[in-house]
C-alpha positions in Angstrom: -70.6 64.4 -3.3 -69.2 60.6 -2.9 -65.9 59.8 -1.4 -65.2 58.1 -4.7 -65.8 61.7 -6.6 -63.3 63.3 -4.3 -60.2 61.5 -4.9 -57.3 63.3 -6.4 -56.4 62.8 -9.8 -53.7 60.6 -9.5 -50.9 62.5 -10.9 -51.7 65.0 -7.6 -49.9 62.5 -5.9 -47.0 62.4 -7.3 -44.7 62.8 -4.0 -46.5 60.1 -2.3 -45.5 57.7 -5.4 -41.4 58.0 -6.2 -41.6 54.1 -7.1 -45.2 54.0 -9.0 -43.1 52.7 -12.5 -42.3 49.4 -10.4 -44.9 49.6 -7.7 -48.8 48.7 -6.9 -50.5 51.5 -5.6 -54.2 50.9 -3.6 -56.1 54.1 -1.9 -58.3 52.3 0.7 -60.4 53.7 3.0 -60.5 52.9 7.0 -63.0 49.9 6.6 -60.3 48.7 4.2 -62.0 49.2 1.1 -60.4 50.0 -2.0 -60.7 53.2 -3.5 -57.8 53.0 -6.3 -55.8 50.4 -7.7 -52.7 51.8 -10.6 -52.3 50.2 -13.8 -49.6 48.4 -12.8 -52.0 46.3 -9.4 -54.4 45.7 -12.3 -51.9 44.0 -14.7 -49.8 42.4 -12.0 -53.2 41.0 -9.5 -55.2 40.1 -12.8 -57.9 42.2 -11.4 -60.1 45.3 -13.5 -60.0 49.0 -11.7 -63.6 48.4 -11.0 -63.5 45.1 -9.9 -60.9 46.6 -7.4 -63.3 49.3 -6.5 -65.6 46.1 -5.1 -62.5 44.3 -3.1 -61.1 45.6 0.5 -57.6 44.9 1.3 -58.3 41.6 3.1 -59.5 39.6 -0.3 -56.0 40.4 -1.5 -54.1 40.2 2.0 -55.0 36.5 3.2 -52.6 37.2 6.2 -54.9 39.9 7.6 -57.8 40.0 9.4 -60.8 43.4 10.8 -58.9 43.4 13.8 -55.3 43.0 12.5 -56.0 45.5 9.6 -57.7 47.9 12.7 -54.4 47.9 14.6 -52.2 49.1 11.2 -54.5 51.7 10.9 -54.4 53.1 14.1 -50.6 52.6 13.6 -50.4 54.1 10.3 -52.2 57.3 12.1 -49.7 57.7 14.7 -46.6 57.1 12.8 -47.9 58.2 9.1 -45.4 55.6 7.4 -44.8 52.2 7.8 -43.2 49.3 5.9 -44.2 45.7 6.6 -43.8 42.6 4.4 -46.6 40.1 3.7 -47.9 37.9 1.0 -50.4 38.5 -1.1 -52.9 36.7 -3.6 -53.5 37.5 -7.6 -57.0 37.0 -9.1 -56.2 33.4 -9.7 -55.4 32.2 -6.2 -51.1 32.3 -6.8 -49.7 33.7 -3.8 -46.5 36.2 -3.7 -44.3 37.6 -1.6 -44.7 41.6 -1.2 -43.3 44.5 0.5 -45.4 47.4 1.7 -44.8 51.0 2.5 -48.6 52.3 4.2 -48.4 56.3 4.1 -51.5 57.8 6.1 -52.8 61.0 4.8 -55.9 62.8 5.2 -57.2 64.8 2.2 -60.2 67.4 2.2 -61.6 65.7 5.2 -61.2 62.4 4.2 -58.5 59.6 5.8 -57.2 57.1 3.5 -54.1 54.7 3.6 -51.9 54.8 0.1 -49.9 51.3 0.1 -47.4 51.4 -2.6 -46.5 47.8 -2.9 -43.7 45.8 -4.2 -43.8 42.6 -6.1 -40.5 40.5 -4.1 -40.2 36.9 -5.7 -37.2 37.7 -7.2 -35.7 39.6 -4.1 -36.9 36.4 -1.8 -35.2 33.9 -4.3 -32.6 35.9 -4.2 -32.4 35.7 -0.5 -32.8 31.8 -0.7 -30.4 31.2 -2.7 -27.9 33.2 -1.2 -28.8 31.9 2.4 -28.8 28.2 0.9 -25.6 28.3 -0.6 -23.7 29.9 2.0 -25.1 27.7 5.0 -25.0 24.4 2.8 -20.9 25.1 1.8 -19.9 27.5 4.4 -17.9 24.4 6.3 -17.6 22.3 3.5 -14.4 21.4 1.8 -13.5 19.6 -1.9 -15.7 17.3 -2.9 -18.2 18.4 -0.4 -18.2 21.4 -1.5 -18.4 20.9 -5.1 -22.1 18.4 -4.0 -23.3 21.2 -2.1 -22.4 24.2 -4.4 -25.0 22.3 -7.1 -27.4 20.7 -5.4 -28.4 23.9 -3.5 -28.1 25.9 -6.9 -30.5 23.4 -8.4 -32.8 23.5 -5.6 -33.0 27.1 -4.8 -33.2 28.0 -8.6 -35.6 24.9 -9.4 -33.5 24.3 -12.1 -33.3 21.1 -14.5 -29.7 20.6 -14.0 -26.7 22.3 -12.3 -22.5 21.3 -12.8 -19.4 22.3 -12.0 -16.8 21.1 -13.9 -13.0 21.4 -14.8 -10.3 21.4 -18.0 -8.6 18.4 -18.0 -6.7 19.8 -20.9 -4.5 22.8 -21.9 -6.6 23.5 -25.0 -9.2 23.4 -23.1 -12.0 21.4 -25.3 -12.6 18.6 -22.7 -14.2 19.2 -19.1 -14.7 16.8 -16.0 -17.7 17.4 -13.5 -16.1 17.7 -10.2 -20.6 17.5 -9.5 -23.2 17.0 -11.7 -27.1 17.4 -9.9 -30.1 16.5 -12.2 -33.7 16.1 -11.5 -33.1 16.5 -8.1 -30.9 13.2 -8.1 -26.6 13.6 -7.8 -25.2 12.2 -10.7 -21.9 10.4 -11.5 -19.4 12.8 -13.0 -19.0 12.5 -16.6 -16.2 13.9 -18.9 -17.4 15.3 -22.2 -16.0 17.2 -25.0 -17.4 21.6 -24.7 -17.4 20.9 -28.9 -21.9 21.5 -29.7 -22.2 23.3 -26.2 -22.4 26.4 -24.7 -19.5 25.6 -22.4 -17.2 26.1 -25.5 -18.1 29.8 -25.6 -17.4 30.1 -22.0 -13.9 28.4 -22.2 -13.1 30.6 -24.9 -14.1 33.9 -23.7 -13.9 33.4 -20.3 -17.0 35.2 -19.9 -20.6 34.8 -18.1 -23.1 33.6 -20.8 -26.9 33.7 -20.1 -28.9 32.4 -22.7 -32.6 32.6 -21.8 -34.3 30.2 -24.3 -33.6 28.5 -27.4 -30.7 26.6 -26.5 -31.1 23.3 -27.8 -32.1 25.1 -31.1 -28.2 27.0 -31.2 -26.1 24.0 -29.7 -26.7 20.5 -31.5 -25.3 18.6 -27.8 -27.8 20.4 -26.0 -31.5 18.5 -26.6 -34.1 19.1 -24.5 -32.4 22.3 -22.8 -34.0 25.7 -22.8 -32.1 28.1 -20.5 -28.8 28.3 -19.7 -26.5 30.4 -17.3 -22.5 29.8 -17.4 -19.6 31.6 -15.4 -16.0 30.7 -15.6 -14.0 29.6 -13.3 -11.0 31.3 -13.3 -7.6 30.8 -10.9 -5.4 34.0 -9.6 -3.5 34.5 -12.8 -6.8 34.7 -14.3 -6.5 31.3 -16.7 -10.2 29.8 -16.8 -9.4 26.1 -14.7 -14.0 24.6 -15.0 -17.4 26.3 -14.6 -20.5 26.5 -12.9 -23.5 25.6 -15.0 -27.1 26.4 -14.8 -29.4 24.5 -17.3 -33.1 24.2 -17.8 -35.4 22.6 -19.8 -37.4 25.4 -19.6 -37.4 29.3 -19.7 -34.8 30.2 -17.5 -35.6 32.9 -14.9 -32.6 34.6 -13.4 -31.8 38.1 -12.4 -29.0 40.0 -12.6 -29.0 39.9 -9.1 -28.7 36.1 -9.0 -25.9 36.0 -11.3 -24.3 38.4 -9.8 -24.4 35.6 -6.1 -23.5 32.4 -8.9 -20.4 34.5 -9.5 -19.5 35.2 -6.1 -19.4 31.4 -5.9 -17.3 30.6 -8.7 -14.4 32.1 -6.6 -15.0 30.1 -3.9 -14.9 27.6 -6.4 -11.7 28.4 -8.1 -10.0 28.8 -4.6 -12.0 24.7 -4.1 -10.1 23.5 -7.1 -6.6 25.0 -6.7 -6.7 23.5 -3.5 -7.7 20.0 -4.7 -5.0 20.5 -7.8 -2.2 21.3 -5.0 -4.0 18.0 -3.0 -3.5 15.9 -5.9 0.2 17.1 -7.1 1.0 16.4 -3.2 -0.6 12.9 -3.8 1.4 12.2 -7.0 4.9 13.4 -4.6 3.6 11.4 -2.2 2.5 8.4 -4.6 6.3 8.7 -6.4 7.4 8.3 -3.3 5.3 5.3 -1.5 6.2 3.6 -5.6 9.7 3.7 -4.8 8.9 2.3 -1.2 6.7 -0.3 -2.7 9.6 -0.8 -5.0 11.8 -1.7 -2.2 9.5 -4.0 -0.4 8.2 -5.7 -3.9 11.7 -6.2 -3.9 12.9 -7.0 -0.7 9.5 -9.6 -0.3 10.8 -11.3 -3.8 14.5 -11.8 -2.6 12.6 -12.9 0.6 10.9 -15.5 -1.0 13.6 -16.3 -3.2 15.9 -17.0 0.1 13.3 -19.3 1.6 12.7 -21.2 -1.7 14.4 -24.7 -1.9 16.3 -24.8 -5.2 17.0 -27.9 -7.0 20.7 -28.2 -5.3 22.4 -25.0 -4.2 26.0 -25.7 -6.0 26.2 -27.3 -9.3 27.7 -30.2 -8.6 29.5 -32.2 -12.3 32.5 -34.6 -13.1 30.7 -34.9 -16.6 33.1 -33.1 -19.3 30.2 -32.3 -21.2 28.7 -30.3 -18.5 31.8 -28.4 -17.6 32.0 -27.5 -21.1 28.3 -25.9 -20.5 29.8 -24.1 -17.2 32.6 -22.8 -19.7 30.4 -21.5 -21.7 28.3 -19.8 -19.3 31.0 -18.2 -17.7 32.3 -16.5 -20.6 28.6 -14.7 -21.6 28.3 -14.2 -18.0 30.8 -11.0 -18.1 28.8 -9.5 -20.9 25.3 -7.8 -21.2 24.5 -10.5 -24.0 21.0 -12.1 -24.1 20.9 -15.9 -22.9 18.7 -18.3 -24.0 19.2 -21.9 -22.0 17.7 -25.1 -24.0 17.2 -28.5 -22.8 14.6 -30.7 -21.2 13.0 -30.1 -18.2 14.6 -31.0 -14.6 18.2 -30.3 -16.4 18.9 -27.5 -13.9 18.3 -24.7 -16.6 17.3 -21.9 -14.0 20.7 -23.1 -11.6 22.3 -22.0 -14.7 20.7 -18.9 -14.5 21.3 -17.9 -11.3 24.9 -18.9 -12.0 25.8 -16.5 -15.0 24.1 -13.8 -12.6 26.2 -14.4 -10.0 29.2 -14.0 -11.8 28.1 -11.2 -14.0 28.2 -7.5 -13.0 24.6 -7.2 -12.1 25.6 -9.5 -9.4 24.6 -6.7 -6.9 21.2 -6.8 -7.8 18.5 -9.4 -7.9 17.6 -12.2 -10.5 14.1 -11.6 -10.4 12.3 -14.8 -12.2 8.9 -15.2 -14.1 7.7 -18.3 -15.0 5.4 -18.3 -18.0 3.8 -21.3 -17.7 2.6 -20.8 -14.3 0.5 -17.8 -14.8 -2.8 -17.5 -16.5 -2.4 -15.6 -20.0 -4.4 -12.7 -18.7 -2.0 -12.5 -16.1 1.5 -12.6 -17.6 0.8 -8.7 -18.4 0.4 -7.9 -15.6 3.2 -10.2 -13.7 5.9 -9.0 -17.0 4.9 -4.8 -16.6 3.1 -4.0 -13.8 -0.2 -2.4 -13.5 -2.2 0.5 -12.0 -5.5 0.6 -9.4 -8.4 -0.2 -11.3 -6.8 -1.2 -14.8 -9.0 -3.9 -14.6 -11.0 -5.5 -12.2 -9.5 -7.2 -9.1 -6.3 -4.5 -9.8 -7.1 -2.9 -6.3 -4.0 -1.0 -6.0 -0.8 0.0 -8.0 1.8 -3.6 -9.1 5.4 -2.6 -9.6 6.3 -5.2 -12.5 8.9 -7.8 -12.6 11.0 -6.1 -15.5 10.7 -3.1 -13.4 11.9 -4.7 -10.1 14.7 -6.0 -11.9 15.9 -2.9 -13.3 19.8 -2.8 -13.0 19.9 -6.8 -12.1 18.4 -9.8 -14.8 15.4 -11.1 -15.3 14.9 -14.8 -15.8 12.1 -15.8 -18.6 11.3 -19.6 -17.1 9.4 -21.5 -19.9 9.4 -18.6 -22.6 8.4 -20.8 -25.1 4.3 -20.7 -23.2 4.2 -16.9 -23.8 1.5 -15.8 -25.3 1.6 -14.5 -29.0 -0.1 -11.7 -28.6 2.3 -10.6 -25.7 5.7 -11.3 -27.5 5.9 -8.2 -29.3 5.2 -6.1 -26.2 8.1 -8.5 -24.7 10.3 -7.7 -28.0 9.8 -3.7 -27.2 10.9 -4.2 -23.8 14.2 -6.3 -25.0 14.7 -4.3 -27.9 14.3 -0.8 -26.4 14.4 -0.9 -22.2 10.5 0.4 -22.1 7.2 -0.4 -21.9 3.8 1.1 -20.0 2.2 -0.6 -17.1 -1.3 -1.9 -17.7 -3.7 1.3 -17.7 -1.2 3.6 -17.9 0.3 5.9 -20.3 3.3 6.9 -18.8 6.5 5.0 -20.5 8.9 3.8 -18.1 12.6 3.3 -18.5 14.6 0.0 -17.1 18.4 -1.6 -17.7 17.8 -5.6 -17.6 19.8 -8.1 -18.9 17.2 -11.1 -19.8 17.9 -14.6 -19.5 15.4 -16.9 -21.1 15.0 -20.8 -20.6 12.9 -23.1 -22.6 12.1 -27.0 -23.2 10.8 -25.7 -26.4 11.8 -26.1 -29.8 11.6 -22.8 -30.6 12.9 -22.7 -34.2 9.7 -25.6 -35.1 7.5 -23.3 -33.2 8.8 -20.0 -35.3 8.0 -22.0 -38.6 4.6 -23.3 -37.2 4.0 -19.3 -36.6 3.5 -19.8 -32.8 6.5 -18.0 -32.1 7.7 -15.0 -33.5 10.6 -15.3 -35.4 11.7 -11.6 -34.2 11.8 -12.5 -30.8 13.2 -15.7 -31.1 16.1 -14.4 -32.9 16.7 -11.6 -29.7 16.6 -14.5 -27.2 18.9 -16.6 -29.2 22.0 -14.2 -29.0 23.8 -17.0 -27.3 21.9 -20.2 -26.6 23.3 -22.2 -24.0 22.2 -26.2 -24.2 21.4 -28.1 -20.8 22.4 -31.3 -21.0 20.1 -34.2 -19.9 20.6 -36.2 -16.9 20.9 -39.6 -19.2 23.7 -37.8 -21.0 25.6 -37.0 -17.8 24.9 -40.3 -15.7 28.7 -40.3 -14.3 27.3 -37.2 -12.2 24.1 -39.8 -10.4 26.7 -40.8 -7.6 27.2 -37.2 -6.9 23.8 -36.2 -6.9 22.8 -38.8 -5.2 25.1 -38.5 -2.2 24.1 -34.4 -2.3 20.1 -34.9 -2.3 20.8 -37.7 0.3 22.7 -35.6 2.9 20.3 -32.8 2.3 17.3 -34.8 2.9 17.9 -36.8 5.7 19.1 -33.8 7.9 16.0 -32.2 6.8 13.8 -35.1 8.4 15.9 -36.0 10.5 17.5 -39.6 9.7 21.2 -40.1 9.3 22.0 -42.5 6.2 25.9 -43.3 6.0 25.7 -45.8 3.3 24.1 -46.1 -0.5 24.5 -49.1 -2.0 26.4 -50.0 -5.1 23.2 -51.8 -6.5 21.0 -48.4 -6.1 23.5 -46.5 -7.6 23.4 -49.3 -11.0 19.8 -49.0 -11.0 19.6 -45.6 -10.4 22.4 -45.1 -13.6 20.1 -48.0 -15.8 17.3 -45.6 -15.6 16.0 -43.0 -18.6 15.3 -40.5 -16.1 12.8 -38.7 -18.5 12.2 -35.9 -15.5 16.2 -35.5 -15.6 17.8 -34.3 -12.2 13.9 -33.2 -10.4 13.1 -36.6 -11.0 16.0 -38.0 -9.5 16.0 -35.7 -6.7 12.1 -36.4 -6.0 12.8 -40.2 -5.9 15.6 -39.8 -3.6 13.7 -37.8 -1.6 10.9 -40.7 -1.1 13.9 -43.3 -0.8 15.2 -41.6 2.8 11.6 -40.8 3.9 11.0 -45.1 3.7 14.5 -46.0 4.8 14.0 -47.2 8.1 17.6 -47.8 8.8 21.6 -46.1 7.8 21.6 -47.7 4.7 19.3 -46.1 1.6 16.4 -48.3 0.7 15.1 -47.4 -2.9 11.8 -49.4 -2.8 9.8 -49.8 -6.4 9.9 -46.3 -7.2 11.8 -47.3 -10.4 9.7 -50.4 -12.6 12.3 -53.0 -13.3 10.3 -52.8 -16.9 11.3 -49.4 -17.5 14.9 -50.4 -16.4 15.1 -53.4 -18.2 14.0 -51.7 -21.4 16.8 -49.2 -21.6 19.6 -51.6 -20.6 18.5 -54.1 -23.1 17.7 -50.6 -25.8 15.0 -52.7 -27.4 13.2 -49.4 -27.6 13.6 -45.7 -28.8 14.2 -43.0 -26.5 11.5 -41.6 -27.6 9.4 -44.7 -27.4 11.0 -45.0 -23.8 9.8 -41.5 -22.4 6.1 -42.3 -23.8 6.2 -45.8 -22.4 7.0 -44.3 -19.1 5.1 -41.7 -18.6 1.8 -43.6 -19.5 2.7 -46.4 -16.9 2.9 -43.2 -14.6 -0.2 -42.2 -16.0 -1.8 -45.6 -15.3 -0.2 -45.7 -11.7 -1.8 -42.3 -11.0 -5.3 -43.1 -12.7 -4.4 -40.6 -15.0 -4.2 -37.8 -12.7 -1.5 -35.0 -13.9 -1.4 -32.6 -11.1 -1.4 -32.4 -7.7 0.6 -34.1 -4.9 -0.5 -37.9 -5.8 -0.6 -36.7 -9.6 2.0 -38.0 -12.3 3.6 -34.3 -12.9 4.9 -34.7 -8.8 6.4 -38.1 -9.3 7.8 -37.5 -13.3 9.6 -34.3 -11.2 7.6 -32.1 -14.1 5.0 -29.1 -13.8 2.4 -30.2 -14.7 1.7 -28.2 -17.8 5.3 -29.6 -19.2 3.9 -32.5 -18.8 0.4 -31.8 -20.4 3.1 -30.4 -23.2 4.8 -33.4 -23.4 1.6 -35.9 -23.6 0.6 -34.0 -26.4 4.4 -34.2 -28.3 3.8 -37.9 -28.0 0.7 -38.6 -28.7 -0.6 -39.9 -25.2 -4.3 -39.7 -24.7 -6.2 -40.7 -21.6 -6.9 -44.2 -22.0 -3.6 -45.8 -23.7 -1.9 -47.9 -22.8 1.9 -49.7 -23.4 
């Protein structure tokens, strides 16, 4: 009789097979031949039980050798059973990890090994993925964390994608990735709405969901994505705060056993984002607290400046009855709350005026913060008016406290109002109208007390019916219009200004004049002076820089022409100011700006004077 015809019927064996259901079961014999493979080695190796009856252990064990397999046997003798974990190979060359348990028995003469063997992928990835995530995040922190958590998911699980996310809103229905790991690549986080996606039924149920296939056929936001494995994230008083994600554009394999390690990361991840909610309400105390500091030195750096800038004289200095009629006037709105709006030319001292009423007013305590709109780019004036945050636009590398909201308490001074932009007037109007506004790319309203003092050189009512200006806002500015008076209106005041800017500028270089002569002071008094006091101050200026001796020399700042044509009034005002300012125009070969331009010598900026070339009608190229 064979060996083959003595074996056992298989369900003899019973004791030697407590995990046959799961397991592979081979007889083989001391050469290493097979004798008996189970149903469940011929459906799980790809192999027939006759075709098994041809093998020896060593075409499905590639890790063993004769001698090798000659040592477990004699092992197997001595110690009857033994467990040992290898790899072995399927009919079609795949390769899997196993574990063995070898029982030794002798039967009716006869010595065989019975290896009941295990089928351990799932166990192993099991083991990899728990190894992988627990070295790869066991020191990291935050963001680092968050990186590590996914990437390590989507490598261990060879996954399509892997996230973790959180709500970034009470209802719930919008999440943020805190990491987002896709085709092996990190991605940039994204914020999306959980409406179309399996997220939704997590945030709502606050329960694992594990969707095998078919996903992209239940959830319309979902294309291209078969599996899917979701747990919540939830924080100690057990509200849901983000998930952790597993999708794939395939099947999705994962055992219970690998949920089961997912979940034990999710509190790890809950504990990751209560601490980075704490971190960022710390930052917010400590970002309240560095905006009142910036506050401060905004503040401080603007009064600063404000002390070290030159203004046009620092009294005002009048014998004109006219003028003290102004100052009258001034000083009466000057104990009230009232809007000002100051009108007149430019160079009339309209912001001394300012600074005057502020002075005397209440708010005297806190600082006249200015803003000139003609000086600042349109896209800028935002900005410069309200304040903005880091990153509401390009260049805005940090947080800008605003000037209304470093003038809060004190006034704020609206230089050349009539150049705001349209489209910024009503947000201007708001912030008269109702003390708030929002700083640029933010949402947050914020709250001031400023009195506003506008100036302009504007006809504002013309500009109002031209629709340039709104009428709205003109009729807040104009609660009580104040009207500089021009320096040709007030010429018994030249003397004194004369003498002031003299004294100033000569101890400022240096040169002591005693004396100005009668004649300067005529010719000085027979001019327009179409740049008012600025002008007059600049030419005095250049008068003590060429006097070489005590005695003020005026040189040819002032063309006899010009002179001669207001004494004699053969011409309009009007027709005087163009005259003039082309022959400046000439002198200058029609440069505007800069230090040799005709804006620096008329005592204008130079887009007043682009302003007032295009009032009259001056074109490059005229002439008188």
């Amino acid at each position: 009789m064979s060996v083959s015809n003595q074996l056992p019927n298989y369900s003899r064996l019973s004791q030697f097979t407590v995990e046959r259901a799961l397991a592979s079961v081979f007889w083989m014999e001391e050469s290493g031949s097979l004798r008996f493979a189970n149903e469940t080695a011929q459906i799980l190796y790809g192999y027939s039980a006759d075709e098994f009856k041809s093998l020896s252990i060593l075409d499905l064990n590639p890790n063993f050798d004769e001698e090798r397999f000659a040592d477990l046997w004699a092992r197997s003798k001595v110690e009857k059973r033994i467990r040992l974990e290898s790899t072995h190979c399927k009919k079609d060359g795949t390769e899997f990890p196993v574990e063995i348990f070898v029982n030794h028995i002798e039967f009716e003469g006869h010595a065989f090994n019975v290896s009941f063997v295990l089928d351990i992928t799932e166990r192993k990835r099991k083991e990899r993925l728990l190894k992988s995530l627990s070295e790869a995040t066991a020191d990291a922190v935050g963001s680092d964390f968050f990186v590590s958590l996914v990437e390590n998911i989507a490598k261990s699980l060879g996954v399509h994608m892997a996230i973790i996310t959180e709500c970034t809103d009470s209802s719930k229905s919008r999440l943020r990735t805190l990491a987002y790991f896709k085709d092996d690549t990190l991605q940039e986080n994204v914020e999306y709405n959980t409406e179309g996606t399996p997220c939704k039924l997590i945030m709502e149920t606050t329960d694992p969901l594990f969707i095998q296939e078919g996903v992209q056929d239940e959830f319309e936001k979902e294309p291209g994505i078969e599996g899917y494995f979701g747990i919540p994230i939830l924080n100690d008083s057990g509200d849901c705060i983000g998930h952790i994600a597993v999708l794939n554009n395939d099947k999705l394999q994962l055992s219970p056993e690998e949920q089961d390690i997912l979940k034990l990361f999710s509190d790890r991840a809950a504990a990751e984002i209560e601490r980075k909610i704490a971190s960022e309400k710390l930052l917010e105390a400590v970002d309240e607290v560095k905006s009142l500091k910036d506050r401060l030195e905004a503040e401080n750096t603007y009064l600063q400046e404000e002390i070290k800038f030159e203004h046009n004289f620092q009294e005002i200095i009048t014998q004109s009855d006219r003028f003290r009629s102004v100052l009258s006037s001034s000083e009466q709105v000057a104990i009230t709350d009232a809007t000002v709006l100051i009108l007149g030319e430019s160079g009339t001292g309209k912001e001394l005026l300012a600074r005057a009423i502020h002075n005397i007013s209440k708010r005297s305590d806190r600082p006249l913060v200015k803003v000139n709109c003609a000086a600042l780019p349109a896209n800028l004036i935002e900005s410069e008016l309200f304040g903005h945050e880091k990153g509401a636009f390009t260049g805005a590398i940090a947080k800008k406290v605003g000037r209304f909201e470093l003038a809060d308490g004190g006034t704020l001074f609206l230089d050349e109002v009539g150049e705001l932009p349209l489209e910024l007037q009503s947000k201007l109007l708001r912030a008269l109208q109702e003390g708030e506004f929002e700083r640029l790319g933010s949402t947050n309203t914020q709250k001031v007390d400023v009195r506003v003092i506008a100036a302009t050189n504007r006809d504002l009512e013309k500009e109002v019916d031209d629709g340039s200006f709104r009428a709205d806002l003109f009729y807040r500015l104009n609660v009580f219009p104040i009207q500089s008076i021009p320096l040709r209106e007030r010429k018994e005041d030249i003397p004194l200004l004369v003498k002031h800017f003299v004294n100033r500028f000569s101890a400022k270089i240096g040169k002591k004049i005693v004396s100005i002569p009668k004649r300067i002071i005529n010719s000085l008094q027979g001019y327009h002076w179409p740049g008012n006091i600025r002008e007059l101050e600049n030419v005095i200026e250049r008068s003590v820089i060429l006097s070489s001796g005590t005695s003020l020399e005026l040189g040819d700042w002032i063309p006899k022409s010009t002179t001669q044509s207001v004494t004699t009034e053969l011409d309009t005002l009007h027709e005087f100011e163009r005259k003039y300012i082309i022959h400046v125009l000439q002198k200058t070969t029609w440069r505007v700006s800069g230090e040799k331009g005709a804006a620096k010598i008329l005592g204008m900026k130079p887009t007043t004077l682009e302003s007032r070339m295009k009032k009259l009608g001056i074109k490059r190229g005229f002439s008188n």
